[in-house]
C-alpha positions in Angstrom: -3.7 8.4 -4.9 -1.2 6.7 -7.3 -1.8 8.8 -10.7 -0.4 7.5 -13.9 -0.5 9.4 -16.9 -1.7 7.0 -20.1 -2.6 8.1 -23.5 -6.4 8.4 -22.5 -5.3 10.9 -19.9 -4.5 10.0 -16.2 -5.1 7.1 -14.9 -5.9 7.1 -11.0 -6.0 4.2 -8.3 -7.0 5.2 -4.7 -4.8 4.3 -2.2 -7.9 1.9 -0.3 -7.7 -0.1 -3.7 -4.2 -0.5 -3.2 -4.5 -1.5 0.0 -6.8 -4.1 -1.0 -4.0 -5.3 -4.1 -2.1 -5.8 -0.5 -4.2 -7.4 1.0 -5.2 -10.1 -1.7 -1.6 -11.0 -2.1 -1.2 -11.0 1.3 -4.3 -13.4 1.9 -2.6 -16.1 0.0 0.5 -16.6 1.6 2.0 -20.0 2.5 0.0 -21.1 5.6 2.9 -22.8 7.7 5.0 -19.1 7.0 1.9 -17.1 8.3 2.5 -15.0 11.2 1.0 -15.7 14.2 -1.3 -12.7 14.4 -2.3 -13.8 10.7 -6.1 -12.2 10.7 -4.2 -8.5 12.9 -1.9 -8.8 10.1 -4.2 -8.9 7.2 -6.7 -6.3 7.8 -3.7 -4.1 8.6 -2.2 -4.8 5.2 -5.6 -3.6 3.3 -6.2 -0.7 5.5 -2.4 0.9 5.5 -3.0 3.3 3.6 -6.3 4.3 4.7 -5.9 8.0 6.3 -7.3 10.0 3.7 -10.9 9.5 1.8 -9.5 10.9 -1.5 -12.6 10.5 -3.2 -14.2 13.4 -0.7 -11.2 15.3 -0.5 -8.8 14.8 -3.3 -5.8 17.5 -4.0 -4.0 18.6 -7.3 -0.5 19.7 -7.5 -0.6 23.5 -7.1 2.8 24.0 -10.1 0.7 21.9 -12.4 -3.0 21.6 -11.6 -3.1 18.1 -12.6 -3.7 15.0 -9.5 -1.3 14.8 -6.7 0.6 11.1 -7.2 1.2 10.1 -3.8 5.2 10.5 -4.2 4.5 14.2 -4.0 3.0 13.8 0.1 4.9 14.8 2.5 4.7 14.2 6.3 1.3 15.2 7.4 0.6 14.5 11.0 -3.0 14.9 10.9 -3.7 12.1 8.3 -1.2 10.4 10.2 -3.4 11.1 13.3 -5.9 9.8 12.1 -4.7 6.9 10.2 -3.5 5.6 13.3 -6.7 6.1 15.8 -8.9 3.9 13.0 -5.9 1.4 13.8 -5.7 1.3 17.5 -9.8 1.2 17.1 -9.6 -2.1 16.0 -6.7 -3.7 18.1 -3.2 -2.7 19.8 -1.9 -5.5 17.2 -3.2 -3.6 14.3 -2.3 0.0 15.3 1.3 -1.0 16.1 1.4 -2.3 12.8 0.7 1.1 11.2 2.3 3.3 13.7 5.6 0.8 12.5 4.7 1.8 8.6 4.4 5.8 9.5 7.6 5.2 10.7 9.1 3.4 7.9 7.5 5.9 5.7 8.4 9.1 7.7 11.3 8.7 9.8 13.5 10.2 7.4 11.6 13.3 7.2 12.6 16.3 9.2 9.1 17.3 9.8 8.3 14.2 11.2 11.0 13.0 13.1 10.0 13.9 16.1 6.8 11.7 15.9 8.0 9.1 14.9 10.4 9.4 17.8 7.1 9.5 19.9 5.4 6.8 18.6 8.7 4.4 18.8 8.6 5.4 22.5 4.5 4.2 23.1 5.6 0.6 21.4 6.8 -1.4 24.5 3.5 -0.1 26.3 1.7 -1.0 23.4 3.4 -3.9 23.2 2.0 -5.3 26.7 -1.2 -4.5 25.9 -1.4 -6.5 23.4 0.1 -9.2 24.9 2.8 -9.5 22.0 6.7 -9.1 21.5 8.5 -6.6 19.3 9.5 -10.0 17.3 5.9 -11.0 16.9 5.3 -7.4 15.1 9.1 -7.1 13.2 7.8 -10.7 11.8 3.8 -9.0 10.3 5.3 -6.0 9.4 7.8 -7.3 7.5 5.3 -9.3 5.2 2.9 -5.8 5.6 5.7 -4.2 4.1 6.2 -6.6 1.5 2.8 -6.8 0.0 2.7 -3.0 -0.1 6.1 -3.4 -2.2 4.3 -6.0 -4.7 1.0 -3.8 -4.8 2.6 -0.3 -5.9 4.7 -1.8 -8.2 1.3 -3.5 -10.0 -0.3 -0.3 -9.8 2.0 2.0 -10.8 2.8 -0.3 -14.4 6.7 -1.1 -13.2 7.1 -4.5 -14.3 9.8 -5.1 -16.9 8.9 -6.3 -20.0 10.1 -8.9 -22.1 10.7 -11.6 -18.9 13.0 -9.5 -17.2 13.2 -9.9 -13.4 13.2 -7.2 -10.6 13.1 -6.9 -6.9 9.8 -6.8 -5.4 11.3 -6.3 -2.0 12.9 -8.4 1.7 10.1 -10.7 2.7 10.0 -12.3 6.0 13.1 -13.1 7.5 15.2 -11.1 5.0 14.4 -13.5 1.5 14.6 -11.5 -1.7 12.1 -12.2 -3.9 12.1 -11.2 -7.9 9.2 -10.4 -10.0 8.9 -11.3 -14.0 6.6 -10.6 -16.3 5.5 -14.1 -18.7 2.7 -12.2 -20.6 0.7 -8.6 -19.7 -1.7 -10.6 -17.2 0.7 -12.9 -15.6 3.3 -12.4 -13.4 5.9 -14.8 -11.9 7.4 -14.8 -8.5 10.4 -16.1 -6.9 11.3 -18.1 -4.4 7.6 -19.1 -4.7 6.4 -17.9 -0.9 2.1 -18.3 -1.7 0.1 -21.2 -0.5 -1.2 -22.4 -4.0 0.6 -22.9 -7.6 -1.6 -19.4 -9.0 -4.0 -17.0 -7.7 -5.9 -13.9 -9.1 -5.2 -10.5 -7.6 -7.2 -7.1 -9.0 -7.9 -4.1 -8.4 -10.0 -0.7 -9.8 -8.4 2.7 -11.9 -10.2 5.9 -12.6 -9.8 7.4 -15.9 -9.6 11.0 -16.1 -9.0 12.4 -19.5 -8.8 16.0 -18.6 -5.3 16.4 -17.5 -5.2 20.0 -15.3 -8.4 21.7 -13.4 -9.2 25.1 -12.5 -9.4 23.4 -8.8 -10.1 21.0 -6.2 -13.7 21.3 -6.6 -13.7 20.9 -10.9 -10.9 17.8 -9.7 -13.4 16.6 -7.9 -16.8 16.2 -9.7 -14.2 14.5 -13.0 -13.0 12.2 -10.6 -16.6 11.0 -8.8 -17.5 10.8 -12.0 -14.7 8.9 -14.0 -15.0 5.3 -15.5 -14.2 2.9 -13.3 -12.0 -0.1 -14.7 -11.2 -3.2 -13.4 -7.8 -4.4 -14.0 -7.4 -8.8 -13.3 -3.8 -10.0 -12.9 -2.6 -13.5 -12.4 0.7 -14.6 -10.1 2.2 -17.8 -10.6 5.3 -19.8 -9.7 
């Protein structure tokens, strides 16, 4: 979960509802720059982060007893496990695309080296079997990675204020693309890589005003029952 702390307490967004932020940006991009595995590629980008129901099984940081942001996971190989046989469940395409993100994410670890190793091996087999080349996947994963990039930095409040650019992240094919702020609902984007002029992206929070628990359980019942808010963003050119 991405956990921000506001003045109403935290402020919580699910990783499957930043998966979605992903996706929608995802969804609009420029249609003659769309990979050619374009609907693979899109339901990979909403469900890359979809290992862990956090709802059912949501965790606190034991130092503080408050919600774990996601910054604070480390390598765990059964979410990982698990992550990628709902991936491979749907298509060799889709599950290469998220055993390429575990990598990305992990591979620096020490814990996780070794599988990452593994699953870097499986590729060219995986590869044939789904008929594609490693270009075909470098070319959706590097717009997977991308919209990821974009969606954490909505839901985790980093744009600059006051117009100020930043990086969002490489895009396909190594293009840079910077990120301003015109007004609190409208953000600006360039180069310009989406297929129309504006679009509306959104996604939910969960407000939890209670900011430590006695545990998991007392975590949990605050959070099933938190206000749900629906936060609207436009991106334009």
């Amino acid at each position: 979960m991405i956990v921000n702390y506001t003045q109403q307490g935290w402020s919580i967004i699910l990783q499957r509802s930043h998966g979605l932020l992903a996706a929608q940006i995802c969804a609009h991009w420029r249609k003659t720059d769309q990979p050619a595995r374009w609907v693979e590629t899109l339901i990979a980008t909403a469900e890359h982060d979809d290992g862990r129901d956090e709802l059912a099984f949501p965790e606190l940081n034991a130092a503080t007893g408050g919600p774990r942001n996601f910054k604070m996971k480390e390598f765990e190989r059964g979410q990982c496990d698990r992550l990628l046989e709902m991936a491979f469940a749907k298509g060799r395409f889709v599950g290469l695309l998220t055993a390429r993100h575990i990598r990305f994410l992990y591979s620096n670890e020490a814990a996780a080296k070794s599988y990452c190793r593994s699953l870097k091996r499986k590729e060219l087999m995986w590869c044939k079997q789904a008929q594609t080349t490693d270009k075909e996947i470098a070319a959706s994963y590097e717009l997977l990675e991308f919209c990821d990039a974009f969606s954490l930095i909505i839901c985790q409040g980093l744009m600059q204020p006051e117009g100020r650019t930043m990086e969002i992240s490489s895009g396909p094919g190594g293009t840079k693309y910077q990120l301003s702020m015109s007004d609190e609902q409208t953000l600006k984007v360039t180069p310009w890589p989406f297929e129309v002029k504006s679009f509306q992206v959104s996604y939910e929070s969960r407000c939890v005003a209670q900011l430590s628990f006695k545990n998991v359980g007392e975590f949990k019942e605050k959070l099933l029952n938190a206000d749900v808010k629906l936060h609207k963003l436009h991106i334009a050119s």
